[in-house]
C-alpha positions as CSV (number, residue, x, y, z in Angstrom):
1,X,-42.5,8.2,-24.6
2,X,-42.1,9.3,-28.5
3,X,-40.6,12.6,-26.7
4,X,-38.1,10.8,-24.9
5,X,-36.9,9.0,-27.3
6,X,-36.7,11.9,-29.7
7,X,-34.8,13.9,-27.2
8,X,-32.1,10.8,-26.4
9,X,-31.8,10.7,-30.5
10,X,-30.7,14.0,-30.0
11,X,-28.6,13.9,-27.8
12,X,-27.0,10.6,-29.4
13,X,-26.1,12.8,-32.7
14,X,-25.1,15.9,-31.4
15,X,-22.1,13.6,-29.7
16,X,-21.5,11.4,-32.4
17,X,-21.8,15.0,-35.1
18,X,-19.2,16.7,-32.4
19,X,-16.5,13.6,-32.7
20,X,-13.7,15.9,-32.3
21,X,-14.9,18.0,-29.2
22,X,-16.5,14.8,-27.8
23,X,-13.3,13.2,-28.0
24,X,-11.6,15.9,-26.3
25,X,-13.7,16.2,-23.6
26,X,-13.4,12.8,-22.3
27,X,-10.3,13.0,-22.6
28,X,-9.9,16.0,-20.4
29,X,-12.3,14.0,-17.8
30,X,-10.8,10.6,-18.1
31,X,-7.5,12.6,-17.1
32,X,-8.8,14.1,-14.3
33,X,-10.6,10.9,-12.9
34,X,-7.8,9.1,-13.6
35,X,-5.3,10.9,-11.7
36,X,-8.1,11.0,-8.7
37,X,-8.3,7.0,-9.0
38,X,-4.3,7.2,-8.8
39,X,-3.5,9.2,-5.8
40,X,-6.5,7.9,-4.2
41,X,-5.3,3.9,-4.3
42,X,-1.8,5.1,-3.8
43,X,-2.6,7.1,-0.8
44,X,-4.5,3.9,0.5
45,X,-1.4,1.3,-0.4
46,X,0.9,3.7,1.5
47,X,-0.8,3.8,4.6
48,X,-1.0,0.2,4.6
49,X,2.1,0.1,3.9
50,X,3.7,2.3,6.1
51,X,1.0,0.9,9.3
52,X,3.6,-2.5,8.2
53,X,6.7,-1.0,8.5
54,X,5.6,0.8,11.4
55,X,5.0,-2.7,13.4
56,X,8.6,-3.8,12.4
57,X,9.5,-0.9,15.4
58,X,7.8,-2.8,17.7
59,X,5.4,-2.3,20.2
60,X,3.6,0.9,20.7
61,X,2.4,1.1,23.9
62,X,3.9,0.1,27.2
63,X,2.0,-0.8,30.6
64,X,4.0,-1.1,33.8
65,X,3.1,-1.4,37.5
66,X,3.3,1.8,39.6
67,X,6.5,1.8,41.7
68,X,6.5,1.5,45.1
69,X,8.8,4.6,46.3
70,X,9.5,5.9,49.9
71,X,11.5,9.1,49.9
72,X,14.0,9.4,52.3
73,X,15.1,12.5,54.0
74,X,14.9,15.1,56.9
75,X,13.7,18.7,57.3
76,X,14.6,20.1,53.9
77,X,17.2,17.6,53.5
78,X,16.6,15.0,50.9
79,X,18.6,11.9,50.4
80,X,17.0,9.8,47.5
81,X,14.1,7.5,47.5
82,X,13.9,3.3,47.4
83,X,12.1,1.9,44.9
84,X,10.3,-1.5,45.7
85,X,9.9,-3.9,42.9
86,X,6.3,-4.0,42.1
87,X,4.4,-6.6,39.6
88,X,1.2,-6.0,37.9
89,X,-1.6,-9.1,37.5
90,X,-1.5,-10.4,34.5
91,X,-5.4,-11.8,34.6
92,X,-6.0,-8.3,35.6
93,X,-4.4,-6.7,32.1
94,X,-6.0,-9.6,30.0
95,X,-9.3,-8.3,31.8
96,X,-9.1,-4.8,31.3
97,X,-7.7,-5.0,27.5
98,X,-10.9,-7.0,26.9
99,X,-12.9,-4.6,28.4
100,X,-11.4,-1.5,26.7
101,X,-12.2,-3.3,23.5
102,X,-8.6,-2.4,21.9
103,X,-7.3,-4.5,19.0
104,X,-3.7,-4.9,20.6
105,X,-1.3,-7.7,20.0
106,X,0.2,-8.1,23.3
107,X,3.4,-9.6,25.0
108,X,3.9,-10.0,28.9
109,X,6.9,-9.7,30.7
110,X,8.6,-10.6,33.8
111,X,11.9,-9.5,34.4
112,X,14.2,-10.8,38.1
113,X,17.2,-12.0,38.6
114,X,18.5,-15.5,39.1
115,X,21.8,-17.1,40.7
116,X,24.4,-18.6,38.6
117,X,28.0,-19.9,40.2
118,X,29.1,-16.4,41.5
119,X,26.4,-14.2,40.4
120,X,23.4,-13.0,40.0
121,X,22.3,-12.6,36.2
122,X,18.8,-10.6,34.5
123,X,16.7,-12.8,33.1
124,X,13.3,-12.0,31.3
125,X,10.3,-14.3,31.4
126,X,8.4,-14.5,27.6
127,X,6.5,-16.2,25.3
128,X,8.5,-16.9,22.8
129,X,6.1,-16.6,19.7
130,X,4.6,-13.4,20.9
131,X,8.1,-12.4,20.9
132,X,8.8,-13.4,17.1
133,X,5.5,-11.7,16.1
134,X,6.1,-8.1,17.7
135,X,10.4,-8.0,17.6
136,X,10.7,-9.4,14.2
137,X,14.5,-7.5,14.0
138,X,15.3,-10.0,16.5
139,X,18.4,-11.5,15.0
140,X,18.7,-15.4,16.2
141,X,21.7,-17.5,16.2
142,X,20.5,-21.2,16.6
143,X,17.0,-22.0,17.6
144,X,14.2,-20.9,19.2
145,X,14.0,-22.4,22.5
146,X,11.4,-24.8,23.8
147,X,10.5,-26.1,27.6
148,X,13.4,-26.3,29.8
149,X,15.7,-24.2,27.1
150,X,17.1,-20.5,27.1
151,X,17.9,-17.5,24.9
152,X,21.1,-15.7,25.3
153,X,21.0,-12.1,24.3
154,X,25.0,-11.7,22.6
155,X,27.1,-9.5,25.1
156,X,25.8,-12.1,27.9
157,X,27.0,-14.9,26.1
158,X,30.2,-13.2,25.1
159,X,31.0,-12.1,28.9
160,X,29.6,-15.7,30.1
161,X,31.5,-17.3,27.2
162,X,28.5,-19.8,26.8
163,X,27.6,-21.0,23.6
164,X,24.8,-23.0,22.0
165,X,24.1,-26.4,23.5
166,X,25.6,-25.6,26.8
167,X,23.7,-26.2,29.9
168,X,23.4,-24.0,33.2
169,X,21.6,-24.1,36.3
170,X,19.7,-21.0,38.2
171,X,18.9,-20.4,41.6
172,X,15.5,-18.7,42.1
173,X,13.8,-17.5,45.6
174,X,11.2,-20.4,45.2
175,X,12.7,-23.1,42.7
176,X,15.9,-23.8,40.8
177,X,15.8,-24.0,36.9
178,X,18.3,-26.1,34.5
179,X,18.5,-24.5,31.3
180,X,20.0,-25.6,28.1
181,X,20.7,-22.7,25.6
182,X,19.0,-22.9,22.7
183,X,20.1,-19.5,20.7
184,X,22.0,-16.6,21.1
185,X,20.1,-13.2,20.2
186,X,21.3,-9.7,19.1
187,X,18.8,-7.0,18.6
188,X,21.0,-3.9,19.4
189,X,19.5,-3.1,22.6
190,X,19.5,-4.2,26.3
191,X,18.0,-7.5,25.3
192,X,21.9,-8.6,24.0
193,X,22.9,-8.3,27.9
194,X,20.2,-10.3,29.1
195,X,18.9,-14.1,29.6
196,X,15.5,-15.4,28.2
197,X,13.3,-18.3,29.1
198,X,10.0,-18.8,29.2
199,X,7.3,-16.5,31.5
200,X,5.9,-19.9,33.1
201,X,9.4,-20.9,34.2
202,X,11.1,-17.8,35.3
203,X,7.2,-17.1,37.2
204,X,7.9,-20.5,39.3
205,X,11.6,-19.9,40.1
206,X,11.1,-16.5,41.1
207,X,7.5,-17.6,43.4
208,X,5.4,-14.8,41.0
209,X,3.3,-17.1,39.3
210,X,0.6,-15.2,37.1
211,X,2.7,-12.0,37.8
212,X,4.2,-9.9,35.0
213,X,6.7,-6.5,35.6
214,X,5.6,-5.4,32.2
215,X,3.5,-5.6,29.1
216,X,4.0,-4.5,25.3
217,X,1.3,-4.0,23.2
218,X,0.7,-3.4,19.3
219,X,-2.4,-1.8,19.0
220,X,-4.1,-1.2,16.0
221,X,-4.3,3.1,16.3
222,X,-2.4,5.7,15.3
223,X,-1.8,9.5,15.8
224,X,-4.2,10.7,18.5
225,X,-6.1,7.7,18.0
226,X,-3.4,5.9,20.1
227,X,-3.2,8.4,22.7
228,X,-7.1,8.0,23.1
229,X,-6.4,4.1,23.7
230,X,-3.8,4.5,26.1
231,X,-6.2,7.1,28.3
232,X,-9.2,4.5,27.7
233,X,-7.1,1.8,28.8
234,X,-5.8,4.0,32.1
235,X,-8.6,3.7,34.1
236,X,-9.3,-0.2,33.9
237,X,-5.5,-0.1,35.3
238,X,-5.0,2.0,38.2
239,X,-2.2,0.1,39.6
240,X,-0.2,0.7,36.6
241,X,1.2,3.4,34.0
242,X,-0.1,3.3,30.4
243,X,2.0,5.0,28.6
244,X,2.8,5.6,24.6
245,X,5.9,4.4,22.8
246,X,5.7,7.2,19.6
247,X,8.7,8.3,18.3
248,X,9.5,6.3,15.0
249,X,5.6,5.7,14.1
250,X,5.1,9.9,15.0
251,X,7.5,10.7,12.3
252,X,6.0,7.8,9.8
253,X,2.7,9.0,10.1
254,X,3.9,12.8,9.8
255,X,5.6,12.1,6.7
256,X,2.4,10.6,5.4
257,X,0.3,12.7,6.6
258,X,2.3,15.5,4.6
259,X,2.5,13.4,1.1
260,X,-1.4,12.5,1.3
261,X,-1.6,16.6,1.3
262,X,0.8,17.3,-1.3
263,X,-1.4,14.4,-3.4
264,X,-4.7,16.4,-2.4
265,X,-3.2,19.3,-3.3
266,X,-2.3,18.1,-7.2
267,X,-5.4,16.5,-7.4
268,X,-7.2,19.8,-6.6
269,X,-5.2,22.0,-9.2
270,X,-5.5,19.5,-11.8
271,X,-9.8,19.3,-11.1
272,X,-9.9,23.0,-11.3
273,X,-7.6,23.2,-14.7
274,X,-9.7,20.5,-15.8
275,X,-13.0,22.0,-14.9
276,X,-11.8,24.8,-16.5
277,X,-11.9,23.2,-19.8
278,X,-14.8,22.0,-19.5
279,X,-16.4,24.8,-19.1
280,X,-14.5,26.4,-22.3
281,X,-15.3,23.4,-24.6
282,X,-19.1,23.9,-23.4
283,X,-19.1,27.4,-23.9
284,X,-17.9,26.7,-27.6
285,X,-20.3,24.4,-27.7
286,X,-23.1,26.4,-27.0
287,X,-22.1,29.4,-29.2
288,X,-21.8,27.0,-32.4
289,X,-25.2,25.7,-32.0
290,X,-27.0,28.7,-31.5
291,X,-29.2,28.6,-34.6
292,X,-30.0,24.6,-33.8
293,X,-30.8,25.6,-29.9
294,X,-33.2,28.0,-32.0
295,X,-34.8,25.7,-34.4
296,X,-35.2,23.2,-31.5
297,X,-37.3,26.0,-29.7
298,X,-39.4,27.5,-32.4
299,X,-40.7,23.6,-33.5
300,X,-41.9,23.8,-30.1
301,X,-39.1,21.9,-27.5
302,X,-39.3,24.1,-24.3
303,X,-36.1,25.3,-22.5
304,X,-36.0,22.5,-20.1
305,X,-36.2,20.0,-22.6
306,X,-33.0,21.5,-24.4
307,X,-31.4,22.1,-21.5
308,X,-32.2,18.4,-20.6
309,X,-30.4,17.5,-23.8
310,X,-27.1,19.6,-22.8
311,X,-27.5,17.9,-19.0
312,X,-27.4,14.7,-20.4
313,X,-24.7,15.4,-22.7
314,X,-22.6,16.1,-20.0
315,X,-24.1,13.0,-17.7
316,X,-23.0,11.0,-20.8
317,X,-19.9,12.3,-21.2
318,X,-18.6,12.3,-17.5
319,X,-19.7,8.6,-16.7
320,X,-17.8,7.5,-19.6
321,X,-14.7,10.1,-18.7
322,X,-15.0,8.2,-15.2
323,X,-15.0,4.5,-16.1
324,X,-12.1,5.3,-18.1
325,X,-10.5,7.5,-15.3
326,X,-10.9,4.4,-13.2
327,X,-8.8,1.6,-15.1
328,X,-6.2,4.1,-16.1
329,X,-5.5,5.6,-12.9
330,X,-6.3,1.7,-11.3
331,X,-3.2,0.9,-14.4
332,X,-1.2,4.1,-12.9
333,X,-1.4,3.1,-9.0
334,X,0.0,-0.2,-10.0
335,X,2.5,0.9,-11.9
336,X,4.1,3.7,-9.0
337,X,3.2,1.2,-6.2
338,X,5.6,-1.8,-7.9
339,X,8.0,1.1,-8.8
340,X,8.2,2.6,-5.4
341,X,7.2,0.6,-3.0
342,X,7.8,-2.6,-4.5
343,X,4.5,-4.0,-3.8
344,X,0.8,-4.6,-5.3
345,X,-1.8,-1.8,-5.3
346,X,-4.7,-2.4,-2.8
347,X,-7.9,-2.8,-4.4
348,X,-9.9,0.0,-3.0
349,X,-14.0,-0.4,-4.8
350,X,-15.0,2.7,-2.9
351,X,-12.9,4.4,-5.4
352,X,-14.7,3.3,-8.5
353,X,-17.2,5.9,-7.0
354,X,-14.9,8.3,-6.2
355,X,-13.5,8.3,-10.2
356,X,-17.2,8.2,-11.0
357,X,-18.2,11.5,-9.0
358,X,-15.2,13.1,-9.8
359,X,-16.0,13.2,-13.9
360,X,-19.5,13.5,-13.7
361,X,-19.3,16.5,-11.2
362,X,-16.7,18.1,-13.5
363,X,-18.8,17.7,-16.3
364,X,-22.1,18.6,-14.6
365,X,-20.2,21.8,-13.2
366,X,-18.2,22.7,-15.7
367,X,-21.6,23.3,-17.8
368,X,-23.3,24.9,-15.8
369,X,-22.5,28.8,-17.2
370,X,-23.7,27.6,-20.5
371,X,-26.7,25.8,-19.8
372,X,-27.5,29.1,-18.0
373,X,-26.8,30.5,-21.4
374,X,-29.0,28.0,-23.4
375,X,-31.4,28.7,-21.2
376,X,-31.9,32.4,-21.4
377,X,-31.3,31.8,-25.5
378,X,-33.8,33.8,-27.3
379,X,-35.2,31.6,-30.5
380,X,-35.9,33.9,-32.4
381,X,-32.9,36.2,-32.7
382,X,-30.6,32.9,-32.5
383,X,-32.5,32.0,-36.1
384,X,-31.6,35.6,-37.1
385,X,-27.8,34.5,-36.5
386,X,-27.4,37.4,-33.9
């Protein structure tokens, strides 16, 4: 026990004699944990926050029924095929996304066509607050309807010159509807030509009840990760097509994908250069004490003993370079993510550790070529001053 505690005396005064190099050394670490701490929490916030702005898009992954087709032609003549409106079950997806185990917001769809005065008119079956929660670019004009109202998308209203309030009346195969029109909607799309009500409704007028033509999901997966859903997913459906909807959340996640490197790759230049210095203020260190590594030896410390010292000079050392590394680069994340992204850092504990590991294995490492050297020190010709 009296050893011990002679050896941690030790080790407390040659830090506190070395004020200038000890100073200087956690600075060097606190640097490098710091920046670790930094890009690590940033690298977190962005993917969150890009996985947000990702689900503004929409929905990324579409199942549909298989299509009835018969192909018309003779001999080696071919002239087109019929397509038969098909419907898919819409227990039957509720069942299979439960037994696939996906995390998926979903939305199911039933598209027809109902008669108004002169015409036949598309209409889409929804619920209306799955639709808020996955199409939030939806841009409404009035309200949001409720039982017995309707949604018009803009170009049908413009071309039916209907307006809020107004009141129609739909033919269906099974039932007739009267609608009053609650909103007009304009997202940009096909939906801005087309008439909305809800999936109960158009399901009774149109004699499909518990049928849908289409679902949207928002599943919780990205990259290949998404692709594995959707061929999970594929066999639980074999009536229908599972397919991906990728193109703006591919080029998100490629652009993060290639800013998370460019952040490992800084992080990895500065932890070398850092290292680097380490190992040069150790070295110094070593060289200047030669005659007290010496004296240490002759009064009859062994070599593990003083190399124990230097080891926990540099244990000492990097846990304090890493607590500090961790609320300055913790200060640093929050400061780029208000500046950039205009939001609040995530709060990431796992990367307390990370800052932790980081400074004590660059000071653990970046000793190691002169503990080697303390450790082949001869006593004797280190009193000599050779």
């Amino acid at each position: 026990m009296q050893r011990r505690r002679w050896l941690f005396n030790m080790l407390l005064k040659a830090l506190a004699h070395r004020t200038g190099r000890t100073l200087l050394l956690l600075a060097v670490l606190a640097m490098a944990s710091s920046l670790a701490t930094a890009l690590g929490v940033v690298s977190v916030s962005m993917g969150k926050r890009v996985a947000e702005e990702v689900r503004k898009y929409g929905a990324n992954m579409v199942v549909i029924p298989q299509a009835s087709r018969l192909d018309l032609g003779s001999g080696g003549l071919n002239f087109g095929s019929i397509a038969e409106p098909a419907y898919l079950k819409q227990r039957d997806v509720e069942a299979a996304l439960a037994k696939s185990g996906l995390t998926a917001e979903r939305s199911f769809h039933l598209r027809g066509a109902l008669h108004w005065k002169n015409s036949d008119l598309m209409v889409e079956g929804v619920n209306f607050a799955d639709i808020r929660r996955l199409f939030p670019w939806w841009q409404l004009r009035g309200a949001w309807p409720a039982a017995g109202e309707t949604v018009l998308g803009l170009d049908l209203a413009g071309r039916l010159k209907l307006k809020v309030g107004d009141e129609l009346e739909l033919e269906g195969a099974s039932r007739s509807v009267r609608l009053r029109v609650s909103g007009i909607v304009s997202s940009g799309g096909e939906e801005d030509g087309l008439l909305f009500l809800a999936l109960p409704e158009l399901q009774q007028a149109l004699g499909l009840e518990g049928q849908v033509s289409l679902v949207r999901l928002m599943v919780t997966a990205g990259g290949d990760s998404l692709k594995k859903s959707a061929a999970a997913l594929q066999p639980l459906l074999p009536a229908a097509k599972v397919s991906e909807v990728r193109q703006t959340a591919r080029t998100s996640e490629g652009l993060l994908a290639k800013v998370k490197l460019l952040m490992i790759m800084v992080t990895a230049v500065v932890l070398v250069s850092a290292g680097s210095s380490v190992t040069g203020t150790m070295s110094t260190t070593v060289l200047e004490r030669g005659k007290e590594i010496g004296l240490m030896k002759a009064m009859g410390a062994t070599r593990w003993e003083v190399l124990l010292i230097f080891c926990g000079e540099a244990a000492l050392l990097g846990g304090a370079g890493g607590i500090a590394g961790y609320l300055l680069g913790s200060g640093i994340a929050q400061f780029i993510t208000k500046t950039v992204f205009a939001a609040s850092a995530a709060f990431v504990p796992w990367i307390a550790g990370v800052s932790l590991g980081v400074s004590l294995l660059l000071a653990l490492v970046g000793s190691i070529g002169p503990m080697i050297s303390v450790f082949k020190l001869d006593p004797v010709r280190s009193l000599r001053g050779e």
